[in-house]
C-alpha positions in Angstrom: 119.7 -92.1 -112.9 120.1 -88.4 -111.8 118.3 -87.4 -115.3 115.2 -89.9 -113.5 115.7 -88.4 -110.4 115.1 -84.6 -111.9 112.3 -85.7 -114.0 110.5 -87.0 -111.2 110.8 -84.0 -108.9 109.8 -81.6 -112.0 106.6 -84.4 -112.6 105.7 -83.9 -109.0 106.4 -80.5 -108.8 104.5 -79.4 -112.2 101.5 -81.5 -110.4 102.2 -79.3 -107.0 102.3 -76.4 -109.0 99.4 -77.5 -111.4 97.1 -78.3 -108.0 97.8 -74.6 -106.6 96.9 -73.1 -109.9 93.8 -75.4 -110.3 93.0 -74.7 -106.7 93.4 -70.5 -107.4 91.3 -71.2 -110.5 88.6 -72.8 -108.7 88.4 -70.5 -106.3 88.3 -67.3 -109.1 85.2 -69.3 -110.7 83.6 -70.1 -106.9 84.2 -66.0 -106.2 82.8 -64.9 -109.6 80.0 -67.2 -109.1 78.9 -66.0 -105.7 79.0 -62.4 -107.1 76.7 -63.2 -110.0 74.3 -65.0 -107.6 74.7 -61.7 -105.0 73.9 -59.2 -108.6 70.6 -61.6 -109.1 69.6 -61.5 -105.6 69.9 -57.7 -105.8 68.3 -57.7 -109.3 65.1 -59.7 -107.8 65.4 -57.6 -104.8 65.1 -54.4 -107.1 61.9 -56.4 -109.3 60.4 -56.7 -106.0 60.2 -53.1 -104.8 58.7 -52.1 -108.3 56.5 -54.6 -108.4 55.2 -53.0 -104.9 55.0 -49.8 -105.9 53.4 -50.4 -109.0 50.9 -52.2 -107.5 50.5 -49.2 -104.7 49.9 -47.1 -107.3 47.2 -49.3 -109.1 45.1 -49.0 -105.8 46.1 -45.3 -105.3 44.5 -45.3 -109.2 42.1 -47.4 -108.2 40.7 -45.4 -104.8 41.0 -41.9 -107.2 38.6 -43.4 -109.8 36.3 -43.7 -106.8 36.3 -40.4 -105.6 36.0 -39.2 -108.9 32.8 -40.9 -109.4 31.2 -40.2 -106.3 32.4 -36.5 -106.6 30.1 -36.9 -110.0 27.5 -38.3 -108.3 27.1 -36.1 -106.0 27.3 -33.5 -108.5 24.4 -34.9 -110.5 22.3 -35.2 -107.2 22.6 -31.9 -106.1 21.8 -30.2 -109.6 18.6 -32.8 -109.3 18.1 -31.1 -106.1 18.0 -28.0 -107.4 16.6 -28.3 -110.5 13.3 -30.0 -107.8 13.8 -26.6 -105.4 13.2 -24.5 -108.5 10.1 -26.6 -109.7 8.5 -26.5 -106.3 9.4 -22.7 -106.4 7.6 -22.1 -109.5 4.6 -24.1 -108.0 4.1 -22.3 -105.4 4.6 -19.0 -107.2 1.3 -20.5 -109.4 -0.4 -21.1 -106.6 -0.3 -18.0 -105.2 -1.2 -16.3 -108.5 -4.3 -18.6 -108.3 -5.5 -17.1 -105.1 -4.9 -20.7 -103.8 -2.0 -20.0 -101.0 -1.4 -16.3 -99.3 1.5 -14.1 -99.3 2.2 -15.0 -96.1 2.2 -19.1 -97.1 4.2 -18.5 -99.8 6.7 -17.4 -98.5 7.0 -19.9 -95.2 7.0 -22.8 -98.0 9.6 -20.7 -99.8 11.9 -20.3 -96.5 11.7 -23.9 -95.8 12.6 -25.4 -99.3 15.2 -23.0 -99.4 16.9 -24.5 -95.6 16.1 -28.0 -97.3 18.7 -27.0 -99.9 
């Protein structure tokens, strides 16, 4: 009866002992889970914030393309203009060899073609 007795206590306290170290195991696997779920927040925290910034920098790209082509624009319209100011230069200057406009109206056409510029 005692050998019952002793078995029963060392049943029921394997099973106390057993529920603590189920209980401690559990919680290890409930603590490493949370700090896997906490890494992958992080992780899509970090996607996020690149993700931003790259698409900052596609518009930053995006606004310098711009610039760049009306930058050549510009460029091309002013050599037009130019390239027009000369031609109406060298008009006048064959008009004037023609006897058609004076030294004096050549040279007022030539001052304001030159403030047009």
């Amino acid at each position: 009866m005692a050998w019952r007795v002793a078995r029963r206590r060392g049943i029921a306290g394997g099973l106390v002992v057993g529920g603590v170290t189920g209980a401690a195991v559990a919680g290890i696997s409930a603590k490493r889970q949370y700090e896997k779920m906490a890494t992958a927040k992080a992780q899509q925290e970090q996607i996020s914030q690149a993700q931003a910034q790259a698409a900052q920098a596609t518009q930053a790209a995006q606004a310098a393309q711009q610039q760049a082509a009306q930058a050549a624009q510009q460029q091309q319209g002013s050599g037009q203009g130019k390239k027009d100011i000369y031609q109406e230069l060298e008009k006048l200057a064959g008009l004037k060899q023609q006897g058609i406009i004076t030294e004096e109206e050549f040279q007022q056409m030539k001052s304001r073609l030159l403030s047009s510029a």
